[in-house]
KOLNU-443722 format. One record per residue (C-alpha): residue number from 1; x, y, z. Coordinates in nm, 2 decimals, m for minus. Layout:
<drentors>
   i     xx     yy     zz
 NUM      X      Y      Z
...
</drentors>
This chain:
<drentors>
   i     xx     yy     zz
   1   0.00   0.00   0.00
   2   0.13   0.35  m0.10
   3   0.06   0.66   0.05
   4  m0.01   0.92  m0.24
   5   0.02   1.33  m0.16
   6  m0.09   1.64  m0.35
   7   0.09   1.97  m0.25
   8   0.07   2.33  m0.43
   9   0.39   2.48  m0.30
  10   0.34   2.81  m0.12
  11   0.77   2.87  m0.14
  12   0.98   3.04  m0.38
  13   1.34   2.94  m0.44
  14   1.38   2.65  m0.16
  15   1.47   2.30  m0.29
  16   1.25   2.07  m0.39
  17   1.38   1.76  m0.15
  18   1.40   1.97   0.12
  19   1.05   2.16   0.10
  20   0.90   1.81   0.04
  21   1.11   1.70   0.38
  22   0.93   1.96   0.59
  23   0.59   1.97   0.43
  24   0.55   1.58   0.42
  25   0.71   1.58   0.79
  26   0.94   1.26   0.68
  27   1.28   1.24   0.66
  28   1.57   1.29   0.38
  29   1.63   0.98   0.35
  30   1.25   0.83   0.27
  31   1.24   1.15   0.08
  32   1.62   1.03  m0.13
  33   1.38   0.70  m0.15
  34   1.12   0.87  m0.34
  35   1.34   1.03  m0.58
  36   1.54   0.75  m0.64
  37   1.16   0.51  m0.70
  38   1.08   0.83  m0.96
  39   0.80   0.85  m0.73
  40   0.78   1.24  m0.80
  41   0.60   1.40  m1.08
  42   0.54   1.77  m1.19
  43   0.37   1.84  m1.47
  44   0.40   1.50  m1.58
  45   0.78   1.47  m1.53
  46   1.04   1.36  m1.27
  47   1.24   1.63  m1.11
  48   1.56   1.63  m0.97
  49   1.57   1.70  m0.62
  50   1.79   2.01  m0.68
  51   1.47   2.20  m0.87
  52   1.41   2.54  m0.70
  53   0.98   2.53  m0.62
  54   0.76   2.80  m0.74
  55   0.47   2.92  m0.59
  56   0.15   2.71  m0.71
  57   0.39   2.43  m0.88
  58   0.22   2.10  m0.86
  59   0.41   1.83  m0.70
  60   0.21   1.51  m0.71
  61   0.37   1.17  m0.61
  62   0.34   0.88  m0.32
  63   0.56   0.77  m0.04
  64   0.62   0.43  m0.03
  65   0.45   0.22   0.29
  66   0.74   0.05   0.49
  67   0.80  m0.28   0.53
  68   0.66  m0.41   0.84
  69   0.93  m0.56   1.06
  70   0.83  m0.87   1.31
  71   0.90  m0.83   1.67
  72   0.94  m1.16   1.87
  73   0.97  m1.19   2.23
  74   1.31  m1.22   2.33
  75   1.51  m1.35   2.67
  76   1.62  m0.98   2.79
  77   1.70  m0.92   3.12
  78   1.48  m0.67   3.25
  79   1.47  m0.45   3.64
  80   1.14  m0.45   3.75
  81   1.04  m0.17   3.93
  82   0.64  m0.22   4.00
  83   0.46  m0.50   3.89
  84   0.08  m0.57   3.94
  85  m0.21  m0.71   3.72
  86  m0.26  m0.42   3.52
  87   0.05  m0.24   3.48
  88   0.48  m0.35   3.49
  89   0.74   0.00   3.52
  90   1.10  m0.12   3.49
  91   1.43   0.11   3.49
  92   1.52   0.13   3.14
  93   1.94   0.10   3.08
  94   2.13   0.29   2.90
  95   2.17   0.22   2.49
  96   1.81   0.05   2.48
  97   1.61   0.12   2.22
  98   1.20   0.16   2.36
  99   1.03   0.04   1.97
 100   1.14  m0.17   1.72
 101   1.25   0.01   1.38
 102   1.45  m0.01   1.08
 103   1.82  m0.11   1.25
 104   1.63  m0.21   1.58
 105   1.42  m0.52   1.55
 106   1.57  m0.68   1.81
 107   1.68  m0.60   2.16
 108   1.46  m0.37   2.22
 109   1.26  m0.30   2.55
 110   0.90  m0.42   2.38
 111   1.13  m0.77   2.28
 112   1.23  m0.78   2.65
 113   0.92  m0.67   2.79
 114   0.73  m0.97   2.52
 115   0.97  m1.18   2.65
 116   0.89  m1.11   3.01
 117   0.54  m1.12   2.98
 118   0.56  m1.40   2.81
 119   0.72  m1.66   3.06
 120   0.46  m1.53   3.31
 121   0.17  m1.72   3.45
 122  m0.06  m1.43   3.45
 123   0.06  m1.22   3.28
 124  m0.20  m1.05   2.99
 125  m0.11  m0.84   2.69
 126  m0.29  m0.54   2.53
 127  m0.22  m0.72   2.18
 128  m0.19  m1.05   2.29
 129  m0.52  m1.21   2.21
 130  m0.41  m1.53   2.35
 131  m0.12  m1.59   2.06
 132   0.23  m1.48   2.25
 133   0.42  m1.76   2.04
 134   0.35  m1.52   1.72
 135   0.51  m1.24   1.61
 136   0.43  m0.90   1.68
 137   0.37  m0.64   1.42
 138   0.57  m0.29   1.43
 139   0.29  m0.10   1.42
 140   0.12  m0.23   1.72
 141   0.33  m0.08   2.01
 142   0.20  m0.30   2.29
 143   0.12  m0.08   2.65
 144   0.35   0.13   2.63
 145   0.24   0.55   2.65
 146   0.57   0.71   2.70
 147   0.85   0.69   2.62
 148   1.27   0.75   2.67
 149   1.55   0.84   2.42
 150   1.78   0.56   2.40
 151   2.05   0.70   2.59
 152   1.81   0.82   2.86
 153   1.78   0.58   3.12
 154   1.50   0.54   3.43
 155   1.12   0.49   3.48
 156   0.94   0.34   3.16
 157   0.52   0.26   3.23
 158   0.40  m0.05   3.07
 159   0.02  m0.15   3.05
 160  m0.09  m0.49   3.04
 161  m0.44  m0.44   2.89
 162  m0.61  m0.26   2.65
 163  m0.83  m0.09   2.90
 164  m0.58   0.01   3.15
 165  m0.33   0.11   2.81
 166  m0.65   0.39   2.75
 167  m0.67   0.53   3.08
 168  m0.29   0.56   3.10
 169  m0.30   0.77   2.76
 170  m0.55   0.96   2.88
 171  m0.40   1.04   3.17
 172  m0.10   1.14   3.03
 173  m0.25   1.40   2.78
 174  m0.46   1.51   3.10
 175  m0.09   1.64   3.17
 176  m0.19   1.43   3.51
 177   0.08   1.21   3.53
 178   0.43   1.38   3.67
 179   0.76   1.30   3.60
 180   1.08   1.41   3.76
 181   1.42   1.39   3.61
 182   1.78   1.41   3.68
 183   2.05   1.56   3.45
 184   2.43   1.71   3.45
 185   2.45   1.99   3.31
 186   2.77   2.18   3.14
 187   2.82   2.43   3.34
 188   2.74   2.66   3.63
 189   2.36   2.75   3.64
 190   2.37   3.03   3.86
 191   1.95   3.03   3.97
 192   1.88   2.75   4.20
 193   1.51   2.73   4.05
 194   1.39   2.84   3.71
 195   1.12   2.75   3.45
 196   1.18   2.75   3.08
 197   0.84   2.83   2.89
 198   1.01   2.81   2.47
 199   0.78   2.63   2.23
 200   0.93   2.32   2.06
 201   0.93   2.17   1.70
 202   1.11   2.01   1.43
 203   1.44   2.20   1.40
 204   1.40   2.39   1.03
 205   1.73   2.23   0.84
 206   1.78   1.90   1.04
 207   1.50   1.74   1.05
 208   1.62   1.48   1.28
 209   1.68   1.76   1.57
 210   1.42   1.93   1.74
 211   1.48   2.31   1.86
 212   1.33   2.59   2.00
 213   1.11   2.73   1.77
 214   1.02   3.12   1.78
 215   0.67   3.10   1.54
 216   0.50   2.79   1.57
 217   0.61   2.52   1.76
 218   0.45   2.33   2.04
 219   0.40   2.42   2.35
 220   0.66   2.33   2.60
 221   0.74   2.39   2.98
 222   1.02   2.27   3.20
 223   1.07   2.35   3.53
 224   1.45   2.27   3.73
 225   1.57   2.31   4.08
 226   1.99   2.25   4.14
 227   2.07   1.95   4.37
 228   2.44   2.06   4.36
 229   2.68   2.25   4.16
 230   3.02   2.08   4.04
 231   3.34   2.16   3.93
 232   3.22   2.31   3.57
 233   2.91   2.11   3.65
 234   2.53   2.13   3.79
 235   2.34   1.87   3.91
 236   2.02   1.93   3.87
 237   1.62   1.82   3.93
 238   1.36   1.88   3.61
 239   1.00   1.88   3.60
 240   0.88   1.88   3.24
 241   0.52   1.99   3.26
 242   0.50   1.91   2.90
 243   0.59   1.57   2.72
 244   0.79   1.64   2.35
 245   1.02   1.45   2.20
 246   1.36   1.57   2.32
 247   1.22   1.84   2.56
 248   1.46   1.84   2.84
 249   1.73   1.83   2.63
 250   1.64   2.12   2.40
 251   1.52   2.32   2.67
 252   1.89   2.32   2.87
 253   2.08   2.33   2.57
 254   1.87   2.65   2.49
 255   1.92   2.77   2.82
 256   2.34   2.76   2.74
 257   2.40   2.45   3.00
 258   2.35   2.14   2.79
 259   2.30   1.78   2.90
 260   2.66   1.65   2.93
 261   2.73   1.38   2.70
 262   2.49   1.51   2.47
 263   2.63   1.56   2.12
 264   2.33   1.65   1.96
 265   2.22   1.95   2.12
 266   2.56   2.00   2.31
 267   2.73   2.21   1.99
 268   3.04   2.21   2.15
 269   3.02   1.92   2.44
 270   3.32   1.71   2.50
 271   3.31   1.40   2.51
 272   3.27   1.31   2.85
 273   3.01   1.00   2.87
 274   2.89   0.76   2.61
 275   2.55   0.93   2.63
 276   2.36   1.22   2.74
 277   2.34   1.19   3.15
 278   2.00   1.23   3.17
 279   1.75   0.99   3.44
 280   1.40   0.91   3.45
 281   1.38   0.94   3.83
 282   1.01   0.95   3.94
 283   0.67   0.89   3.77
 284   0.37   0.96   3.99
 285   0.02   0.89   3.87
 286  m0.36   0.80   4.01
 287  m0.37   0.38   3.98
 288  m0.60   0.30   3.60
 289  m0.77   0.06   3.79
 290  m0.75   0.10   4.17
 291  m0.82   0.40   4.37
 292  m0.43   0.48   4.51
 293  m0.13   0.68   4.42
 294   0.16   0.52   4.25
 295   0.50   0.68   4.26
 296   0.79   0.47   4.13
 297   1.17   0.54   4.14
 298   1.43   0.43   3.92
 299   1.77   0.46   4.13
 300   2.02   0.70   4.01
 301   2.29   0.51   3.75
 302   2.62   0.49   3.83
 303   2.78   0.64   3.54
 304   2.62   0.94   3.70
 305   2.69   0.85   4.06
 306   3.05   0.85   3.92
 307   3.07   1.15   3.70
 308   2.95   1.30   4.03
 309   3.20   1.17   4.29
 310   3.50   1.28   4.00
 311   3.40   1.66   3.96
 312   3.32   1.78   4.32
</drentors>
């Protein structure tokens, strides 16, 4: 199946791939995919991706559907935070990928969590309908409503039903579930407390990036508190009271103190840790299914622990 788009360009003078990149919201490489399949047409003929658009040019073509990928469940040792009927929270590790995708159909934390779920007696599954020896499609992302970059480590939320998987979304666009995280941060922040309030989209030229975006943008809103501050270092406590992708990030690299080990939005980080040190600490939410507050807590790594103990 092939998805087919119509666009009337409302740009002068910016290239075709990349207009199509930001107007079809996919990335430069489907969009090198498209060209390369002479899946573009204007006026009845396949551009080059180089052709400067005109306002009111035409651009017809389709994007090809992607392959669906199989995940299986897989023998992956997991730490299990909270477990109960409806719902399972473990500490995600470092360099764990949270969905299966191109590069990442195994070893993933759905692949562990399958796996886990699957050697238990009880256990139920919001796609399992009773057939756990199958595969799993990649479209069907199985209980999980949030989720972590794969260098982030800490709290992840796993539902084990359909029903319970609803009221957890819900919750979490209610804005009703609340999340605290711990980071390092380049740098001295000098105020002990501070909200940053910057709307956040997809960064203009790399499309893989988000930044802070001036017109248009979502709205985002993170709030911080400093635990301790380092030797060229702060420690520091985050409340994001918004949920987009790479928000915490963004937000203190906008501020001028990136995440350390962050190399995408640290411009000019040193390599200091093999990822950005950045924790899921806390998650505290209203039970789906029984009338009690859950708050769950992923101990702090000890890469971070470390970093810590070297630069005080």
């Amino acid at each position: 199946m092939r998805n087919r788009f119509y666009l009337r360009s409302d740009e002068q003078g910016k290239r075709l791939d990349v207009f199509l990149t930001e107007k079809l919201t996919i990335t430069r490489s489907k969009v090198k995919e498209i060209f390369e399949r002479g899946s573009i047409t204007i006026e009845g003929r396949t551009p080059k991706p180089s052709l400067k658009v005109k306002k009111g040019l035409i651009i017809e073509g389709e994007i090809p559907e992607e392959k669906p990928i199989t995940v299986t469940p897989q023998k992956i040792s997991l730490h299990i935070l909270y477990e109960d009927r409806y719902i399972l929270a473990v500490n995600k590790p470092k360099g764990m990928v949270v969905h299966p995708a191109c590069g990442h159909s195994e070893g993933t934390l759905v692949n562990a969590i399958l796996g886990y779920l699957q050697k238990t007696a009880n256990g139920q599954w919001a796609i399992d309908e009773g057939r756990r020896s199958e595969p799993y499609p990649q479209d069907v992302r199985p209980g999980i409503v949030h989720r972590l970059d794969k260098g982030t480590t800490g709290v992840i939320i796993i539902a084990k039903d359909l029903k319970t998987q609803e009221i957890l979304s819900g919750l979490f666009k209610e804005r009703s579930v609340h999340k605290t995280y711990r980071a390092i941060l380049e740098g001295i922040v000098q105020r002990e407390t501070g909200t940053i309030e910057e709307n956040i989209g997809r960064h203009p030229v790399h499309r893989k990036k988000m930044a802070v975006i001036k017109n248009g943008g979502r709205e985002s809103e993170t709030a911080y508190r400093v635990l301790q501050k380092l030797d060229g270092y702060t420690y520091v406590e985050a409340y994001p009271r918004t949920g987009r992708t790479h928000q915490i990030r963004v937000h203190f690299s906008y501020m001028g103190h990136p995440v350390v080990g962050d190399e995408v939005y640290g411009k000019h980080a040193r390599r200091l840790t093999d990822r950005p040190l950045l924790h899921a600490h806390t998650i505290s939410f209203q039970h789906p299914r029984k009338r009690l507050k859950v708050v769950i807590e992923a101990p702090i790594p000890e890469d971070m622990i470390d970093f810590i103990s070297e630069h005080q």
